[in-house]
N, C-alpha and C positions, 0 to 999 in steps of 0.2 A: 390715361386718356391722351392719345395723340392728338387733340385738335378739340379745339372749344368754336361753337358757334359764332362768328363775327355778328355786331349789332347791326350792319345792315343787311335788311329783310330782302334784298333783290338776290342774293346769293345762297346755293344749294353746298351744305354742308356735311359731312361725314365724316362719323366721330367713332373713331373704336376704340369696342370696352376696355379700360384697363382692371388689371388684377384687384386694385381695391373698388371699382364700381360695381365687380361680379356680385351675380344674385340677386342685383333690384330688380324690380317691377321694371319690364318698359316703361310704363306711366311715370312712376314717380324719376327714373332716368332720363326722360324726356321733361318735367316739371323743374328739378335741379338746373337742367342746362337751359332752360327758353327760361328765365327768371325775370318777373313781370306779366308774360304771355297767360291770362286766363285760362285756370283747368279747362273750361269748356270747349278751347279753342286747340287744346293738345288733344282732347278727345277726339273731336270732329276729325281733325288730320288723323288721327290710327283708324275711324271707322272708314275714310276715304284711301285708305291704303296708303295715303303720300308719303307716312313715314316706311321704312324699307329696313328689314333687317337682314345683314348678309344678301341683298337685291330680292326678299320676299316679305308678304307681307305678315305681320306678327300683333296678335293680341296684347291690349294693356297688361294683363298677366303673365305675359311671357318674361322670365326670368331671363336676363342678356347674361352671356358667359365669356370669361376674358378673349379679346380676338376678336368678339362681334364686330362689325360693322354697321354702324345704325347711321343710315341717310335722314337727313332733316333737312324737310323742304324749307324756302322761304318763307317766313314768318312775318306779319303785319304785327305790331305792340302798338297799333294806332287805338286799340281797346282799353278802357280805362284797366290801371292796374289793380291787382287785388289788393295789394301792400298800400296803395294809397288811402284804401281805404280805413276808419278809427274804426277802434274796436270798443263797444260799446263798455264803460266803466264797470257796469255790472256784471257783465260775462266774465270780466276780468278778474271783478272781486270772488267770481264763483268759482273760477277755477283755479285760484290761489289758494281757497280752501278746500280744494278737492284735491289737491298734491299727500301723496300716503308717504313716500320714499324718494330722494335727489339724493344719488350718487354721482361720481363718475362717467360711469358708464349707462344707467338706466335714472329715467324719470318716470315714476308711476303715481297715476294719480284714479282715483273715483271717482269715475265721468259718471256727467249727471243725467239721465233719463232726458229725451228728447233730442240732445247733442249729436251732430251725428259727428265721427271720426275724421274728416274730410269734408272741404266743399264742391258741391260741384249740385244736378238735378235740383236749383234751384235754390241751392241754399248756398250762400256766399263765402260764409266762415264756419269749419270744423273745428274742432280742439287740434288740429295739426297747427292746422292757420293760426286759431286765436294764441296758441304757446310761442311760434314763432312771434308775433306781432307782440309778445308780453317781453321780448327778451332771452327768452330761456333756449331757443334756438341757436346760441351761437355758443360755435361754429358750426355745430350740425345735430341737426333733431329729428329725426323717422318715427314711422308707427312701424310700431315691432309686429302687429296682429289687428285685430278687427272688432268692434264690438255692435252690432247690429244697434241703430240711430235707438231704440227704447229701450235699449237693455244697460242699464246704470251696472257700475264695480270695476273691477281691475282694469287697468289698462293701461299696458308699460308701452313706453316708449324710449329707443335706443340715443343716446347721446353721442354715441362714436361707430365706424362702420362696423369694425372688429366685433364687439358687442351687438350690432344687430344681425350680424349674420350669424353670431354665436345663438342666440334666442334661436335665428330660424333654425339652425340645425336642432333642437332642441327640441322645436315646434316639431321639426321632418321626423325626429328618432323618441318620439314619445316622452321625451325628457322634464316635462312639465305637468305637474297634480295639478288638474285645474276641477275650481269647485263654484257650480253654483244653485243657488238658491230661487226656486220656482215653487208657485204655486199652481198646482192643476185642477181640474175639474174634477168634480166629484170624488167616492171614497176609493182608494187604492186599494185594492185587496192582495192581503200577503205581505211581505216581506221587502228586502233588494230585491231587484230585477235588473240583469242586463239586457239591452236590445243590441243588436247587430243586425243594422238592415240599411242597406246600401243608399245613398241620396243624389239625385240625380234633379241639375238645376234646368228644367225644359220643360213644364207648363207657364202659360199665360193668363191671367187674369184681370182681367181691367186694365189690361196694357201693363199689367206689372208682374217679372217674373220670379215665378215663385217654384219650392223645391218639390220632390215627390217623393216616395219609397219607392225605390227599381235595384231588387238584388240583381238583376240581370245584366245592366247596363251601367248601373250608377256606381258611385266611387264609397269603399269602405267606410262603415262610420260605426262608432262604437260608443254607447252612454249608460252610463253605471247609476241608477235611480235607486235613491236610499229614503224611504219614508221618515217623516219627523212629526210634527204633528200634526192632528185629525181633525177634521174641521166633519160639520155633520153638511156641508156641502161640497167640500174641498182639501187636499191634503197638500202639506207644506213639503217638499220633498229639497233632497241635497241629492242634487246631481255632479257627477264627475265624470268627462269623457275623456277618453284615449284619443279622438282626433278632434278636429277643429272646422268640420264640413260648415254651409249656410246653412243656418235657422238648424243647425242639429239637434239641440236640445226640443226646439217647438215640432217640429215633425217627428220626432221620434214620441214626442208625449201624445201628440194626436193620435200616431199609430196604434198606440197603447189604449186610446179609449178615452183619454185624459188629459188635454190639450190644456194649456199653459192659460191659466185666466188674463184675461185682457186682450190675448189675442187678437186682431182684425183678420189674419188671413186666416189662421189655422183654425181658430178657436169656434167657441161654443156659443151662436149671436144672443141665442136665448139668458145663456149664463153669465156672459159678458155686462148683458142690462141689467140684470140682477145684481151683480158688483158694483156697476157704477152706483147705488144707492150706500154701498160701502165707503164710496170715495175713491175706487181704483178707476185712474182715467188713464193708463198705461198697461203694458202685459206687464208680468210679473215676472220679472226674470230677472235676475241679479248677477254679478259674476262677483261671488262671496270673497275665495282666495287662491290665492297661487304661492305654489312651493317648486322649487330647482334651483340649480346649482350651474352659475355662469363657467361654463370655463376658462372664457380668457382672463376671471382674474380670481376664478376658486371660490367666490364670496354664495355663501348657499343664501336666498330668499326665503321668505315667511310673510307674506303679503296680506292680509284682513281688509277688505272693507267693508265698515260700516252700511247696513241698509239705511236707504231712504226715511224722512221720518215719514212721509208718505205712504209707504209700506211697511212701515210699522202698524201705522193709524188704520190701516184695511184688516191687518190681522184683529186687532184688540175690536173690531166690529161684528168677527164672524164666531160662530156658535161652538164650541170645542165639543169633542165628544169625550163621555165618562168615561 
């Protein structure tokens, strides 16, 4: 990095990527550097173009590449900061006991259903925020991937850049078994099933955007459904995909016939109420375990988390089949 933002906010800044910040998110490259400045307030600026990459403008998702130039308009921190704010004792105690693996290099922990990964649309603190605010953020802590705000189980986070940009090549080159555990609607007939059908993030619904099946337009996605056990209304299935699209497991089981119980978008409203007499007040979808092999320091993973007892308690409710 040639040049850090100076603290006063009346001055236009421009900062180019250097070789170890290649590969971030704009967002979280912009977050790093305005430190203090509320996510909301980084957002607003990239929806209103102010921020500039190479003099155009660039989506929070835009991956900045060494040599970028990224303009940062002036900046007001007259907004309360987020780090001022305490982090509630219990969130604290939960996600102490939700750590699976602290190495080196990766921190993985069994985030807990409801959490969302990040703060921002209203919610103040994600598991990014509340890890950094526990300590374990220093010198540096990233989210290696994503896990949809209801979806409890894996989820590593990088402790060094080296290491997270190892994970994302791994994420890009398929180099990661990722498994998870879903229950869907009704009985599954047959065996495994692969789908391969394309997901494309461009319907709206209640001002909330949600994905669709479009082989034509949408981006590859691949998810390997392995039945397990049979419920006489629902089958427990282990899912494993090759990519990592939005809501790919829950779109792809709707397609199927067989949408992920709990659902609100995808799902089945009729079947959903019916569960709720079970106890499942969440979708069911779990991210069971993860296996690969880091390369920058050779160490192969074996990842397990444990299900919710929660979703334990929905299973031992529902009816198996003979």
């Amino acid at each position: 990095m040639s040049e850090t933002p100076k603290s006063s906010p009346s001055a236009v800044v421009h900062v180019q990527v250097s070789a170890s910040d290649a590969g971030q998110r704009l967002d979280n490259f912009l977050l790093r550097h305005l430190k203090g400045v509320p996510r909301t307030r980084v957002y607003r600026l990239l929806r209103k173009g102010e921020v500039r990459v190479n003099k155009g403008r660039a989506k929070p998702d835009y991956r900045v590449v060494t040599g970028d130039m990224v303009r940062i308009p002036p900046v007001s921190r007259s907004e309360p900061r987020q780090d001022d704010r305490p982090l509630p004792q219990g969130l604290a105690d939960l996600l102490d006991r939700s750590v699976l693996l602290e190495d080196d290099d990766l921190l993985v922990i069994n985030k807990p259903a409801g959490l969302p990964v990040h703060g921002g649309s209203g919610v103040a603190v994600g598991v990014i925020e509340a890890l950094r605010k526990m300590g374990r953020g220093e010198p540096f802590l990233e989210l290696a991937h994503r896990l949809d705000r209801e979806t409890s189980g894996c989820l590593v986070l990088a402790r060094n850049r080296p290491a997270l940009l190892a994970f994302h090549e791994l994420l890009r080159s398929g180099g990661i078994d990722k498994t998870y555990l879903a229950l869907l609607t009704g009985q599954w007939s047959g065996g495994e099933r692969r789908v391969n059908a394309g997901l494309a993030r461009n319907v709206r619904r209640g001002g909330i955007r949600l994905v669709q099946v479009d082989d034509e337009d949408g981006r590859d996605a691949d998810s390997l459904f392995i039945p397990g056990r049979r419920f006489t209304e629902a089958t427990l299935m282990d899912v494993r995909i090759g990519t990592g699209r939005t809501h790919q497991i829950r779109v792809h089981a709707a397609h199927e016939g067989h949408p992920v119980a709990g659902d609100r978008h995808y799902g089945d409203f009729e079947f959903n109420r019916r569960m709720k007499k079970s106890g499942l007040r969440r979708q069911f979808l779990h991210a069971r375990a993860l296996n690969f092999t880091l390369p920058v320091s050779g160490r192969t993973y074996a990842i397990e988390a444990p299900l919710e007892p929660e979703l334990s308690q929905v299973l031992a409710q529902l009816t198996p089949l003979d």
